[in-house]
N, C-alpha and C positions, 0 to 999 in steps of 0.2 A: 175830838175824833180825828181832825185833820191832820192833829200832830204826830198821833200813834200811828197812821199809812205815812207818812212821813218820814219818819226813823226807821218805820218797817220797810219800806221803798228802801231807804238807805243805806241798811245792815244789808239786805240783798244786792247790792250796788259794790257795796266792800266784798260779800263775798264772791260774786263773782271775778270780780275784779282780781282779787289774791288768786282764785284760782284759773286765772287767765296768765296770771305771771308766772306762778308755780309751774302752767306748765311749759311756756316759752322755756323756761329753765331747763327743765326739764328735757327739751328738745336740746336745748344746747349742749347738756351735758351727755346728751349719748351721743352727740355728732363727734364731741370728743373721744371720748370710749372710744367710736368709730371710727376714728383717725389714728388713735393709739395702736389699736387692732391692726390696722393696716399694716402701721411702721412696724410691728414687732413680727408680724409674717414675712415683712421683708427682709429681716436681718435675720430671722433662720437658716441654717446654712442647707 
């Protein structure tokens, strides 16, 4: 039984984990967008 909370601990361990980086990424990628955004208002005439 110790082994199955074990693995079980652990799968939830990965999934958080993936979705703690998923969303760092995620934050990255809209700073970008966000930075694009900018530059392409600026060059509007």
């Amino acid at each position: 039984m110790t082994q199955v909370a074990l693995a079980y601990g652990f799968i939830w361990l990965a999934v958080f984990g993936y979705v703690f980086l998923v969303g760092r990424r995620l934050a990255r990628l809209q700073a970008e967008l966000d930075d694009l955004r900018r530059r392409i208002e600026r060059q509007k005439p």
